[in-house]
PLY file of the C-alpha trace (Angstrom):
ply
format ascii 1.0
element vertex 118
property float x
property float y
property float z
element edge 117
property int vertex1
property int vertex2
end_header
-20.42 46.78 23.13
-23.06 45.61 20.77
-26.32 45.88 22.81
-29.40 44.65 20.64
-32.75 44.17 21.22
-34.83 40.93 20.29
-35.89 42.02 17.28
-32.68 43.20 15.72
-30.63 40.07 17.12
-33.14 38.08 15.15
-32.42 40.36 12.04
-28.86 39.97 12.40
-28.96 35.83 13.04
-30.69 36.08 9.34
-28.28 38.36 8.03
-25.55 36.10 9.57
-27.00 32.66 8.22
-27.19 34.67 4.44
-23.76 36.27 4.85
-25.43 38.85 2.48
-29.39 39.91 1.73
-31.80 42.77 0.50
-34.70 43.23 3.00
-37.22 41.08 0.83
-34.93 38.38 1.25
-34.95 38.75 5.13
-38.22 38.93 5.63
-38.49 35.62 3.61
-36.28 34.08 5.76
-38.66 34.90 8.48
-41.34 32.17 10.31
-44.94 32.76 9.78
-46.18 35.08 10.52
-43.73 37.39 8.54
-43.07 40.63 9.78
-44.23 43.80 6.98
-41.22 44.35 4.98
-41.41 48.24 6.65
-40.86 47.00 9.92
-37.11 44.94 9.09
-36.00 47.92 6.88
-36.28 50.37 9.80
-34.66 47.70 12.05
-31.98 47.05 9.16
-31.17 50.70 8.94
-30.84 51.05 12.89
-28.60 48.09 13.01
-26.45 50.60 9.91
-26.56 53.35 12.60
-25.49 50.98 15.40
-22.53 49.94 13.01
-23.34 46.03 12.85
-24.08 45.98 9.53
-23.59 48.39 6.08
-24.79 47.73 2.61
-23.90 47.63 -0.81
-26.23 50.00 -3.09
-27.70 48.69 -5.89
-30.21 51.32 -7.79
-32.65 52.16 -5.35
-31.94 49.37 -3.20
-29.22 48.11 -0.61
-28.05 44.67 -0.07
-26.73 44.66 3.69
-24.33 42.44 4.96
-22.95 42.12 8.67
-19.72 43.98 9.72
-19.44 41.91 12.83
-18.95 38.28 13.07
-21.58 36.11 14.93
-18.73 34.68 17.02
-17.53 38.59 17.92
-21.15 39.04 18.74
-20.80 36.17 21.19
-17.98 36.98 22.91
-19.19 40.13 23.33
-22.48 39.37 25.00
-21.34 36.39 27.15
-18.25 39.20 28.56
-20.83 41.93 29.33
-23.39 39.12 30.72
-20.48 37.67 33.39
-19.59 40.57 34.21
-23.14 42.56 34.61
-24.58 39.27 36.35
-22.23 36.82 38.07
-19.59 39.09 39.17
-16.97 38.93 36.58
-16.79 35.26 37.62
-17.23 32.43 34.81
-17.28 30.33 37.93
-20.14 32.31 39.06
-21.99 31.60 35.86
-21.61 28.33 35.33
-22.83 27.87 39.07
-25.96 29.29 38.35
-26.61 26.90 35.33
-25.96 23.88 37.71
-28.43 25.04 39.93
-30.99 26.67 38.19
-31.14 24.58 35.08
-30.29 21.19 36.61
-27.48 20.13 34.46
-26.78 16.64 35.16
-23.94 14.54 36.01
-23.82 13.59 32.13
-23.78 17.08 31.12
-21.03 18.67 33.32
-18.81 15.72 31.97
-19.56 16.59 28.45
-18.39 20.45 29.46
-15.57 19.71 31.14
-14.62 17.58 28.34
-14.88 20.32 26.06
-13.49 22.41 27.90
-10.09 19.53 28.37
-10.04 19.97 24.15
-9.58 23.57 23.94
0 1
1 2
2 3
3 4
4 5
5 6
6 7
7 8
8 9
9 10
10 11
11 12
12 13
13 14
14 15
15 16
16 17
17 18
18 19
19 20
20 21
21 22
22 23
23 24
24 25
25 26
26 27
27 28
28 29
29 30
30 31
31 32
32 33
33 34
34 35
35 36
36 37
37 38
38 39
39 40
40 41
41 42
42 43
43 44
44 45
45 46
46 47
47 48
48 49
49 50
50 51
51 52
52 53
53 54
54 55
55 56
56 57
57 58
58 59
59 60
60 61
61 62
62 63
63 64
64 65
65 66
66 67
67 68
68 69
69 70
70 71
71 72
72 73
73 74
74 75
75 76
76 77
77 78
78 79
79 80
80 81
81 82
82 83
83 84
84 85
85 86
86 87
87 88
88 89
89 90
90 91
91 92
92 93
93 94
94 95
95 96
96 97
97 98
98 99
99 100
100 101
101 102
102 103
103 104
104 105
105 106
106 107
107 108
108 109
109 110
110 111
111 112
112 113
113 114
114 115
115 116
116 117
């Protein structure tokens, strides 16, 4: 399981959208105000340790590039977060989005449509 915290999901939705980047070109990619280029190349190299991403080397730099895909990443998380949260159940989940969220009418037809396509 992929656990990642806030700061290196955003990394990896960057890396994700660029398919390939050096750190400068993450941090671009950032909203105002950026965060210092230090700061993503530590989280860049713990996402290397965690095995999300690796890099190509070019000199004295490293181009990284992710080793899973966004839609693994996805799967992933929404598994862990049934299970940890709603029992294992999908039913469970989608449930709590009815009630807490107040999906309407219009909405659950558009998901169970969806879901009719698959």
């Amino acid at each position: 399981m992929y656990e990642l915290t806030k700061a290196e999901e955003q990394v990896m939705q960057i890396l994700w959208e660029m398919e390939k980047a050096f750190v400068k070109e993450i941090v671009e990619k950032f909203p105002d105000p950026k965060p210092a280029y230090n700061t993503v190349s530590t989280i860049v190299r713990i996402l290397e340790k965690k095995k999300v991403v690796d890099y190509i080397p070019f000199g004295r730099t490293h181009q990284y590039f992710p080793l899973i895909s966004k839609e693994d990443f996805l799967n992933r998380t929404t598994d862990s977060l049934v299970q940890k949260y709603f029992s294992g159940s999908v039913e469970n989940l989608v449930s709590y989005f009815v009630k807490e969220k107040n999906l309407t009418v219009k909405e659950l037809e558009a998901i169970i449509n969806e879901i009719s396509k698959s």
